[in-house]
MARLONU-825628 format. One record per residue (C-alpha): residue number from 1; x, y, z. Coordinates in steps of 0.5 Angstrom, whole numbers. Layout:
<atoms>
<atom num="NUM" east="X" north="Y" up="Z"/>
...
</atoms>
This chain:
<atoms>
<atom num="1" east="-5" north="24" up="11"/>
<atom num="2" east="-8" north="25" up="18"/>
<atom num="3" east="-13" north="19" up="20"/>
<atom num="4" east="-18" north="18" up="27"/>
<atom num="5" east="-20" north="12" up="29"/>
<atom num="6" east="-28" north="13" up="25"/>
<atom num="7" east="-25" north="13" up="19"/>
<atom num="8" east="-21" north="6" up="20"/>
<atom num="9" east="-27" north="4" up="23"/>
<atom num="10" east="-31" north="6" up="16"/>
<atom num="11" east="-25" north="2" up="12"/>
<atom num="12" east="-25" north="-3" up="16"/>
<atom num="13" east="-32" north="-4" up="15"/>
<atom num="14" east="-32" north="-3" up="7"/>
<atom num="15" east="-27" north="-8" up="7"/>
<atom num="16" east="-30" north="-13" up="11"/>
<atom num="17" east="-35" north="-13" up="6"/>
<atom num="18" east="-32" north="-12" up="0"/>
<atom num="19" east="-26" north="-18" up="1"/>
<atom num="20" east="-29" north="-22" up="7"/>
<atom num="21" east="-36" north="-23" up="5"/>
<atom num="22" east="-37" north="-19" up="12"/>
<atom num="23" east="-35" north="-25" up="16"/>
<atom num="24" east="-30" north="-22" up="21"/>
<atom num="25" east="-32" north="-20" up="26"/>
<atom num="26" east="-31" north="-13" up="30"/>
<atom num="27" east="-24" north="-12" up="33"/>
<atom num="28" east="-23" north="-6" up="37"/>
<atom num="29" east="-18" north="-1" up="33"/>
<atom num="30" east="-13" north="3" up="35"/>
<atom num="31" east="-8" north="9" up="33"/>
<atom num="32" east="-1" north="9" up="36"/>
<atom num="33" east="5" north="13" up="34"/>
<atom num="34" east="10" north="6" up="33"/>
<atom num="35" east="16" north="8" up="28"/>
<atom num="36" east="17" north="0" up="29"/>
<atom num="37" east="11" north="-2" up="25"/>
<atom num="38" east="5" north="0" up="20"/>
<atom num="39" east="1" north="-4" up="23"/>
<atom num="40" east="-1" north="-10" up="29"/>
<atom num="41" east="-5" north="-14" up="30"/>
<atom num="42" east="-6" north="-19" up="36"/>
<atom num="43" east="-9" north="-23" up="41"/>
<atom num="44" east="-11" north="-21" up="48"/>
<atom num="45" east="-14" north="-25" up="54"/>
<atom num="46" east="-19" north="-22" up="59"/>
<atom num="47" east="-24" north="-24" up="64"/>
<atom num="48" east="-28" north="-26" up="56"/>
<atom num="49" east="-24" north="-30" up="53"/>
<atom num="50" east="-19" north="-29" up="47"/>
<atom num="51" east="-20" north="-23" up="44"/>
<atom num="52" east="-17" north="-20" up="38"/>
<atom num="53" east="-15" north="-12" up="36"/>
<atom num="54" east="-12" north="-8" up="30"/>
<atom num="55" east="-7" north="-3" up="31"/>
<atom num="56" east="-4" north="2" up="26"/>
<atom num="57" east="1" north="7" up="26"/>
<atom num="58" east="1" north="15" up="25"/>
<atom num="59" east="8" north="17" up="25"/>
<atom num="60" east="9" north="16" up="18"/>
<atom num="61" east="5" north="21" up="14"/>
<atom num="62" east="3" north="17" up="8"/>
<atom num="63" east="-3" north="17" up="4"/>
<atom num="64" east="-9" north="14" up="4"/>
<atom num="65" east="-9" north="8" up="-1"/>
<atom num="66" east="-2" north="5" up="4"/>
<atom num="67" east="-6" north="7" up="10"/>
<atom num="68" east="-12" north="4" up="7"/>
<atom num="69" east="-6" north="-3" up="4"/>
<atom num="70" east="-3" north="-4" up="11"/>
<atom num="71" east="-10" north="-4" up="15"/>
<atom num="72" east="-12" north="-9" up="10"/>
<atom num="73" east="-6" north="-13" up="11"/>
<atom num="74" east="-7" north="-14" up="19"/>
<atom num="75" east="-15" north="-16" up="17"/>
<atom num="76" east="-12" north="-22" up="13"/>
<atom num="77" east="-9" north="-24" up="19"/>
<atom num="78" east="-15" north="-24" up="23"/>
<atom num="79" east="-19" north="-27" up="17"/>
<atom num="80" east="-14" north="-32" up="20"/>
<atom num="81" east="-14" north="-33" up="26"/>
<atom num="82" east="-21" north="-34" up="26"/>
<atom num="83" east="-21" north="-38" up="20"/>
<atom num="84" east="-14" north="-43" up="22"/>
<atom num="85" east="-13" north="-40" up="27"/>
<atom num="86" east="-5" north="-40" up="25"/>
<atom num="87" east="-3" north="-32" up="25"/>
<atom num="88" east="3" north="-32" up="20"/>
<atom num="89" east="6" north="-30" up="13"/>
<atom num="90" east="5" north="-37" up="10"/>
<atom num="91" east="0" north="-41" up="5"/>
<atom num="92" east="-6" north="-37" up="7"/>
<atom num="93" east="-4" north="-31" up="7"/>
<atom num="94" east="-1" north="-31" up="1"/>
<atom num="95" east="-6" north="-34" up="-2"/>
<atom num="96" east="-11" north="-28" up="0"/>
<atom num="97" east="-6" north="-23" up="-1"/>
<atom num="98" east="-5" north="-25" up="-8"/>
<atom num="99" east="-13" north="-25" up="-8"/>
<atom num="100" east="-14" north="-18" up="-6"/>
<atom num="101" east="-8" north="-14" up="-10"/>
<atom num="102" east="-12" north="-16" up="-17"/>
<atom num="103" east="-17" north="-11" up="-15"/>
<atom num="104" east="-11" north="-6" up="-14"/>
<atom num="105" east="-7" north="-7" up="-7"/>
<atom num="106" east="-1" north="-8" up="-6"/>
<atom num="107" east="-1" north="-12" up="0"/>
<atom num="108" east="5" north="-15" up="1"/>
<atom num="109" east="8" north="-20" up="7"/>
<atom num="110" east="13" north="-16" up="11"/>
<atom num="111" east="8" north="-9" up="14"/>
<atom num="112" east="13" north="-6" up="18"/>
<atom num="113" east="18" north="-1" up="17"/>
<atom num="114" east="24" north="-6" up="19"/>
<atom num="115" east="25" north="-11" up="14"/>
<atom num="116" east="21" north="-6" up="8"/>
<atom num="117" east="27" north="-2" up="7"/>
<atom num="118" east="25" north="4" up="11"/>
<atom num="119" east="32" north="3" up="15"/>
<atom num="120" east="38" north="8" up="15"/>
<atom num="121" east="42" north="4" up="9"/>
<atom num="122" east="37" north="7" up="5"/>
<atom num="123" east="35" north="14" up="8"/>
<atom num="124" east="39" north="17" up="2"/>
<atom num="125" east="38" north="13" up="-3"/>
<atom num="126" east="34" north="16" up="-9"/>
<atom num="127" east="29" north="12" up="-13"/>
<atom num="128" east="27" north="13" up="-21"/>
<atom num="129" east="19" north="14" up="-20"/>
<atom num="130" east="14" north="14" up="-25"/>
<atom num="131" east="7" north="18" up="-24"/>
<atom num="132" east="1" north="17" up="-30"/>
<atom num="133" east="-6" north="17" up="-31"/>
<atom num="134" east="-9" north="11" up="-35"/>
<atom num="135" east="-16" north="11" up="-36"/>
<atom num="136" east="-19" north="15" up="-30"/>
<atom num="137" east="-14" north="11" up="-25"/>
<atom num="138" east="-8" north="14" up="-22"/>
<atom num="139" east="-2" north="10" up="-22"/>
<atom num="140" east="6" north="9" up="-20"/>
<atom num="141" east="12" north="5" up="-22"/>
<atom num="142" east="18" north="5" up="-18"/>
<atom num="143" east="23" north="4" up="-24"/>
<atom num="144" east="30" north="-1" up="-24"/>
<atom num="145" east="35" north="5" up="-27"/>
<atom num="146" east="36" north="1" up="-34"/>
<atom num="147" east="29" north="2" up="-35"/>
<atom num="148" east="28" north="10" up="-34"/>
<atom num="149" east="29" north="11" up="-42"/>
<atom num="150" east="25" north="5" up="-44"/>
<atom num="151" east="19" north="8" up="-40"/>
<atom num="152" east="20" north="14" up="-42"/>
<atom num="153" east="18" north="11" up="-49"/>
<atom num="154" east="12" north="7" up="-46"/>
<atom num="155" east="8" north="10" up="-42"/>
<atom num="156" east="6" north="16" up="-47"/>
<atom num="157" east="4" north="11" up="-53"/>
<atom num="158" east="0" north="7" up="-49"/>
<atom num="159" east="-8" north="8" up="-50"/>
<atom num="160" east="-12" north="13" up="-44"/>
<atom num="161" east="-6" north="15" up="-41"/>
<atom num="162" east="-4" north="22" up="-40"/>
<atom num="163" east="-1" north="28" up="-35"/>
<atom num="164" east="6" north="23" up="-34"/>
<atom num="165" east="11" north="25" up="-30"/>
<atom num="166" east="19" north="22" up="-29"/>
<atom num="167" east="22" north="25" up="-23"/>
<atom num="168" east="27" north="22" up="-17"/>
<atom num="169" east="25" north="21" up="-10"/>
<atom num="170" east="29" north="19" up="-3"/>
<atom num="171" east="23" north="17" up="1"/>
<atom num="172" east="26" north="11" up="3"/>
<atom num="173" east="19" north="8" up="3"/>
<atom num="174" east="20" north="7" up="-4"/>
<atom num="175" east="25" north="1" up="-2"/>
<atom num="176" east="17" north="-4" up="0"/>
<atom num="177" east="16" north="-3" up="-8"/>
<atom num="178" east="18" north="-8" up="-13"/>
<atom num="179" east="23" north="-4" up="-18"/>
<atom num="180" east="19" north="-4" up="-25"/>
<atom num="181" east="21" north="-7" up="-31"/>
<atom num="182" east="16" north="-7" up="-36"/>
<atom num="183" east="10" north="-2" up="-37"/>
<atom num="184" east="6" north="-6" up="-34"/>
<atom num="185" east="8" north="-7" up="-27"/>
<atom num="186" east="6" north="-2" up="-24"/>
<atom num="187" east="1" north="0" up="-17"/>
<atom num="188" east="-6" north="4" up="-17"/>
<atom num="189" east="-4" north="10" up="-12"/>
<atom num="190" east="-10" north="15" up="-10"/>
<atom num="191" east="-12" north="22" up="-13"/>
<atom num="192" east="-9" north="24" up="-6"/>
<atom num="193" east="-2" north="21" up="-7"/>
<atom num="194" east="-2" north="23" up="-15"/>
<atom num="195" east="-4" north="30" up="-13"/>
<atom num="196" east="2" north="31" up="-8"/>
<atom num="197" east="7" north="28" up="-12"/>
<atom num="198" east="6" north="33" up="-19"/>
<atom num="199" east="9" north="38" up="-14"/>
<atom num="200" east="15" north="34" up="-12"/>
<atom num="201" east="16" north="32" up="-20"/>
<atom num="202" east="18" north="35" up="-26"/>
<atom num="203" east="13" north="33" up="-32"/>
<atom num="204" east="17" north="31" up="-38"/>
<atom num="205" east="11" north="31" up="-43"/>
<atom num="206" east="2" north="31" up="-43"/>
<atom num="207" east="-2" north="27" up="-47"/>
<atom num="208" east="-9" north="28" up="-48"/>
<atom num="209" east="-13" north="22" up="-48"/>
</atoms>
């Protein structure tokens, strides 16, 4: 997905409300073109003291929800700075992460491409994926291989679920999502991203809710 710097602008302020309580304040934002990281944020000393900034990468085409996850990660930090005044992947962080994912995010300590599986290791490597409708929302599960049959089995039985599908990918950005073991362990993903991979996956049943 392409994004400018208004529509990160329009997140970050829906986000500030939503998470934040709208205490954060207003950092300058930027695109780059990094394949080191997804996303930065920093501290810059000037003429007007410390000031802080947040910058996102677009060399990765990803869809809007892990845009959206990434800019969120690098507002924790900053909620951070301004709060303890420490930037790290400790307590506070963690403590926020795990806040912010009950609402459907998948915030994780590692936001960058190295460290997250996105390395030459794993280029090839290919991941069981699983794609559903539960209930209005949309949904993905990256599957541990012993588990495809099983969730083969699950996912079309549960209540509200339909439009299932079971493919292979070797998008090595899967290598960031825990492998599912149970039918619960799944992340929400947008209609976008949905839509994009029914054409990449074959489906194996459809369910009418």
């Amino acid at each position: 997905m392409t994004f400018t710097i208004t529509d990160l602008e329009k997140w970050y302020d829906e986000f500030n409300a939503k998470y934040f309580n709208n205490e954060l304040k207003r950092c300058p934002i930027f695109i780059n073109k990094t394949k080191r990281a997804l996303g930065q944020f920093g501290r810059k000393r000037d003429w007007f003291g410390m000031r802080c900034f947040i910058k996102i990468s677009n060399y990765f085409d990803r869809p809007m929800k892990d845009i959206q996850n990434t800019l969120i990660h690098e507002m924790i930090h900053q909620w951070q700075w301004e709060t303890f005044g420490v930037c790290d992947h400790g307590t506070t962080f963690k403590n926020k992460a795990r806040e912010i994912n009950k609402q459907g995010w998948n915030i994780a300590r590692c936001n960058s491409t190295e460290g997250c599986g996105v390395t030459k290791a794993n280029a090839n490597k290919i991941y069981n994926v699983c794609i559903f409708k539960d209930n209005g929302k949309f949904c993905k599960s990256v599957l541990a291989s012993n588990k495809v049959d099983s969730f083969k089995t699950w996912i079309p039985t549960i209540s509200g679920v339909s439009g299932v599908y079971f493919g292979l990918s070797r998008d090595p950005r899967l290598a960031r999502y825990t492998c599912s073991r149970t039918r619960l362990s799944w992340y929400e993903i947008s209609e976008e991203e949905y839509n994009a991979l029914t054409k990449r996956l074959a489906p194996i049943t459809t369910k009418v809710a």
